[in-house]
C-alpha positions as CSV (number, residue, x, y, z in Angstrom):
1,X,0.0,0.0,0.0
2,X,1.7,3.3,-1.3
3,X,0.6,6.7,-0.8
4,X,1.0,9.7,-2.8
5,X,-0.7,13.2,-3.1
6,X,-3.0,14.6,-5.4
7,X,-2.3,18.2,-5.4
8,X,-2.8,19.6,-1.9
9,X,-6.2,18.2,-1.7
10,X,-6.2,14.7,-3.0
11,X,-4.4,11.4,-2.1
12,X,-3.8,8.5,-4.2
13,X,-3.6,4.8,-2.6
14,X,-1.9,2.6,-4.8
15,X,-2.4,-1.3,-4.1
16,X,-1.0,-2.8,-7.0
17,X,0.1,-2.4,-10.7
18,X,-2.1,-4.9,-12.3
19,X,-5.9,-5.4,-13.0
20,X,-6.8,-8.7,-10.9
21,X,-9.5,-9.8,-9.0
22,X,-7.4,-10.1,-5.3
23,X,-6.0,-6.5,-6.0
24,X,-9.3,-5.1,-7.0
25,X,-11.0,-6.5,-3.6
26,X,-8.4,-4.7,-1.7
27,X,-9.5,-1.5,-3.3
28,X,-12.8,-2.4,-2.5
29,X,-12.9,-3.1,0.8
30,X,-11.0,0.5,1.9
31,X,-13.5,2.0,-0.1
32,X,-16.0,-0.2,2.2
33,X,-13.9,0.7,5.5
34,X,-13.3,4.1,4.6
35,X,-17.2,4.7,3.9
36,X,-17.9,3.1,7.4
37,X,-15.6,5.4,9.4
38,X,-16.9,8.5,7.0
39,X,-14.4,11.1,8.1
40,X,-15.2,14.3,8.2
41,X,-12.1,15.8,6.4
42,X,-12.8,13.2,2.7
43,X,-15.0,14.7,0.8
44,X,-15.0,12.1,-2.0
45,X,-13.2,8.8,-2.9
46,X,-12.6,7.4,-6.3
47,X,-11.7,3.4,-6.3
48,X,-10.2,2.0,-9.6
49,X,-8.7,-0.7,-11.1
50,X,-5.5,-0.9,-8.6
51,X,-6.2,2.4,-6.6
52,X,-8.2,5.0,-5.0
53,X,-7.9,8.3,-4.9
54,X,-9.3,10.7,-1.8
55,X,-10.4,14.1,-2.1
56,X,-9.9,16.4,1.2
57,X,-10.6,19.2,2.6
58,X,-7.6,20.1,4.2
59,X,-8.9,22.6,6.8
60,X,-10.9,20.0,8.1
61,X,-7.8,17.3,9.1
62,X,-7.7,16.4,12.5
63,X,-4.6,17.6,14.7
64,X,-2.7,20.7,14.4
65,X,0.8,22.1,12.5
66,X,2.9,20.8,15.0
67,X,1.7,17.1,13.8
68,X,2.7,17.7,10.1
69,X,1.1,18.9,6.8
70,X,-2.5,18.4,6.7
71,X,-1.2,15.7,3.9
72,X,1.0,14.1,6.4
73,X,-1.1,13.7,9.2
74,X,-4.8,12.5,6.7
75,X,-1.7,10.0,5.7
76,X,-0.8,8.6,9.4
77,X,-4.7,8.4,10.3
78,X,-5.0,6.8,7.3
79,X,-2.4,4.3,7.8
80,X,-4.2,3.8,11.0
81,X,-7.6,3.1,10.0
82,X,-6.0,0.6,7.0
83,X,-4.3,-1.9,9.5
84,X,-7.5,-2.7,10.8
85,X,-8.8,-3.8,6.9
86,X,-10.6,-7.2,6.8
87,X,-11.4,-8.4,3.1
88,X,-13.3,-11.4,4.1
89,X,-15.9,-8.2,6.3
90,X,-17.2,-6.8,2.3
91,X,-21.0,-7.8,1.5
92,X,-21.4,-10.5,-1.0
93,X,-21.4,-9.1,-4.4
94,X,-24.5,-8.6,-6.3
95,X,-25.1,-10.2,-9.1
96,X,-27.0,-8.1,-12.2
97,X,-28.6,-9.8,-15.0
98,X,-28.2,-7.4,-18.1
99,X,-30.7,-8.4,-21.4
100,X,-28.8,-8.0,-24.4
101,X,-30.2,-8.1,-28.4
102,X,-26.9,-8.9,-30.2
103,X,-26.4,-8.2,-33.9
104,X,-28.0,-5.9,-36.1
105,X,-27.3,-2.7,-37.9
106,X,-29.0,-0.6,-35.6
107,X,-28.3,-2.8,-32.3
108,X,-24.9,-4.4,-32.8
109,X,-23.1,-3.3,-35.8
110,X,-19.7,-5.1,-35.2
111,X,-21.1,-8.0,-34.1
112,X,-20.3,-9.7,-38.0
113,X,-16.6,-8.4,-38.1
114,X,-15.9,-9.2,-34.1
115,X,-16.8,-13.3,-35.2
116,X,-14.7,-13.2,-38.8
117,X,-11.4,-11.2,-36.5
118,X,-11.7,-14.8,-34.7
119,X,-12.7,-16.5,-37.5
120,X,-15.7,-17.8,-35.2
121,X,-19.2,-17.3,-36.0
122,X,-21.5,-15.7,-34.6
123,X,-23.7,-17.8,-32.2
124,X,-20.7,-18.2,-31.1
125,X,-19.6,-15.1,-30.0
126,X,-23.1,-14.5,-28.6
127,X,-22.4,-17.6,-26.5
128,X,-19.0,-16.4,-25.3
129,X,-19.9,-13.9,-24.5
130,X,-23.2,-14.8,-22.0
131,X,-21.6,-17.3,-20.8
132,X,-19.0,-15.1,-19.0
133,X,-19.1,-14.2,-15.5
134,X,-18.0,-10.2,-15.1
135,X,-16.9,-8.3,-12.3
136,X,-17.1,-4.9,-12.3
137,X,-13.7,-3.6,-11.6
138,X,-14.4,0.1,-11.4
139,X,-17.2,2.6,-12.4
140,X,-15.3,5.8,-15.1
141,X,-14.9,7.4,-17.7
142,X,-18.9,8.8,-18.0
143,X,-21.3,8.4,-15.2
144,X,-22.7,5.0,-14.9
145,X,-20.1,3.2,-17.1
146,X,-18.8,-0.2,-15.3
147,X,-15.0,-1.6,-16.9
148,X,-16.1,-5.5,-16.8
149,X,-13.2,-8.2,-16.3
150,X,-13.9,-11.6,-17.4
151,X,-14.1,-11.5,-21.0
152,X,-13.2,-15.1,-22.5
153,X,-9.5,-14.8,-23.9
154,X,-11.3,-15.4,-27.5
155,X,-13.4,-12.6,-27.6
156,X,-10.9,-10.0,-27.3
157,X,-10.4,-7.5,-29.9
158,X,-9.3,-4.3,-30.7
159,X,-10.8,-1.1,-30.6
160,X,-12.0,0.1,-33.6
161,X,-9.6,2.1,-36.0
162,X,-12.2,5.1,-36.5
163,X,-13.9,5.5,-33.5
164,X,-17.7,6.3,-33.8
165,X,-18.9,10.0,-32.9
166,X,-22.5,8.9,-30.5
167,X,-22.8,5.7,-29.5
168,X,-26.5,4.6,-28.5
169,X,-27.2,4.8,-24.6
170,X,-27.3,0.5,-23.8
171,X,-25.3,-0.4,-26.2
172,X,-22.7,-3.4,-25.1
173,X,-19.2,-3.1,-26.8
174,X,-15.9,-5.1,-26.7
175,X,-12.8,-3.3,-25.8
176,X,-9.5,-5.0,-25.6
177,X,-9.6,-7.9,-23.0
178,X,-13.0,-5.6,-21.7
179,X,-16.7,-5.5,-22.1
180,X,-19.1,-2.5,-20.8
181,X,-22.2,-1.1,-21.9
182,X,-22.4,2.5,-23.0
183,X,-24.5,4.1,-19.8
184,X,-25.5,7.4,-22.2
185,X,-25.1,8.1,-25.8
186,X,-21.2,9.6,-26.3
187,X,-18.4,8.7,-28.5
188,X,-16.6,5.3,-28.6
189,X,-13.8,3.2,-30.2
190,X,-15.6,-0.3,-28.6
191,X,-16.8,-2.8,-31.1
192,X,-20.8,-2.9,-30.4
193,X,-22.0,-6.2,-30.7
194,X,-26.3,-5.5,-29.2
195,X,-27.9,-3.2,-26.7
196,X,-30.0,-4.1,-23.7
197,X,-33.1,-2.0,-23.1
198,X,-32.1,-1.7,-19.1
199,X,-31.3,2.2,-18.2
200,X,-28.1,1.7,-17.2
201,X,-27.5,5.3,-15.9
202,X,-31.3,7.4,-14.8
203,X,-30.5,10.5,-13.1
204,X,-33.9,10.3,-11.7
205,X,-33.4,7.0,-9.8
206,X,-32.2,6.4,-5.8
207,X,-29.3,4.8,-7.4
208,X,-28.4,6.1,-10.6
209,X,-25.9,3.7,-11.9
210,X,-27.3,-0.1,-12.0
211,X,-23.9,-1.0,-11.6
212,X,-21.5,-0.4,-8.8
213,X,-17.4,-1.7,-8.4
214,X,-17.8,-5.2,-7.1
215,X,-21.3,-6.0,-8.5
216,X,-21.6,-9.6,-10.6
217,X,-22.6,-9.4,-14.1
218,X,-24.4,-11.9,-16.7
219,X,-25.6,-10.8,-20.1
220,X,-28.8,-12.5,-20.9
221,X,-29.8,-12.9,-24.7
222,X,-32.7,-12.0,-25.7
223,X,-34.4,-11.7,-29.1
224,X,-35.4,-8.6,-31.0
225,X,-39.0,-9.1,-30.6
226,X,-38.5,-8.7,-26.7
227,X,-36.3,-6.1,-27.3
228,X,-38.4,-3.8,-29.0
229,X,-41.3,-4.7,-26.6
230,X,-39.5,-4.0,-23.5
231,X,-38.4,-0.4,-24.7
232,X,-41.8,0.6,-25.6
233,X,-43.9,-1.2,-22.7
């Protein structure tokens, strides 16, 4: 566990180089911890792949000049707090069931090229890639977007040459060794292969985002008929 500042008002905790499952807990559960003991100084944390990064207010650090920086002394009670971190204390994950329509020219437009770049075809892909168990690493990059882990070793492919300028809201894309699905329409170099008719990201919800770091994922697939029925029911 390495710590490093963010400016005069941030701290980064670095657990690892490497995007794995044990690592990832780790981040987890001081995200868990840290939310538990809710100091009064953090006025945000952002856990990722390998790290989390804590926003501060630095008037607001307990103890006093003689103790250090405000940096300095967030960092000892920090280091306090953290020896006391039990992994096996998180709640069991959650596990989200996302409906997918894959394929079409409207839904899933790579879907074609992703199965002839593995010279599979395309039930197969569609099988792949239901059949996998994701984990969602970390929640970035727009609001609502979850980076999945798991994505069978044959299904991974590039990022597209041209990226596309708005990607649908629900659509499900392959990214590298990655899947996701596109929270709100933005651009995107991810090859889209369907589109589930879930909200992923609703402003106007309790939770916004459906998916949260830590939370199970299983794509479901479902047909176009039931698609286009569940977005207009």
């Amino acid at each position: 566990m390495h710590f490093t500042p963010l400016g005069d008002r941030g701290i980064m905790i670095t657990l690892g180089d490497a995007i794995d499952e044990v690592t990832n807990r780790r981040v987890r559960a001081i995200s868990a911890l840290l939310d538990a003991r809710a100091l009064p100084c953090i006025a945000d944390q952002v856990p990722a792949f390998a790290s989390i990064a804590l926003h501060y207010d630095p008037a607001l650090v307990a103890g006093d000049e003689e103790d250090g920086s405000p940096y300095e002394r967030l960092v000892t009670s920090l280091d306090g707090i953290l020896a006391d971190l039990h992994e096996n204390e998180m709640p069991p994950a959650r596990l989200v069931e996302i409906p997918v329509c894959y394929g079409g020219a409207d839904l899933g437009p790579d879907l074609d090229d992703v199965a002839r770049q593995h010279s599979i075809g395309v039930d197969d892909v569609i099988r792949a890639h239901s059949n996998g168990d994701y984990l969602v690493y970390m929640v970035g990059f727009m609001p609502g977007f979850a980076y999945l882990g798991g994505l069978a070793p044959e299904l991974a492919t590039p990022r597209r040459s041209s990226p596309r300028t708005a990607v649908p809201a629900g659509t499900v894309g392959i990214g590298g060794q990655q899947t996701g699905v596109y929270p709100l329409v933005s651009p995107g170099g991810w090859n889209l292969i369907g589109r589930t008719p879930l909200r992923i990201f609703d402003a106007t919800r309790e939770n916004a985002s459906l998916l949260e770091a830590g939370d199970r994922v299983r794509f479901v697939p479902i047909s176009r008929k039931d698609f286009d029925g569940w977005t207009t029911a």
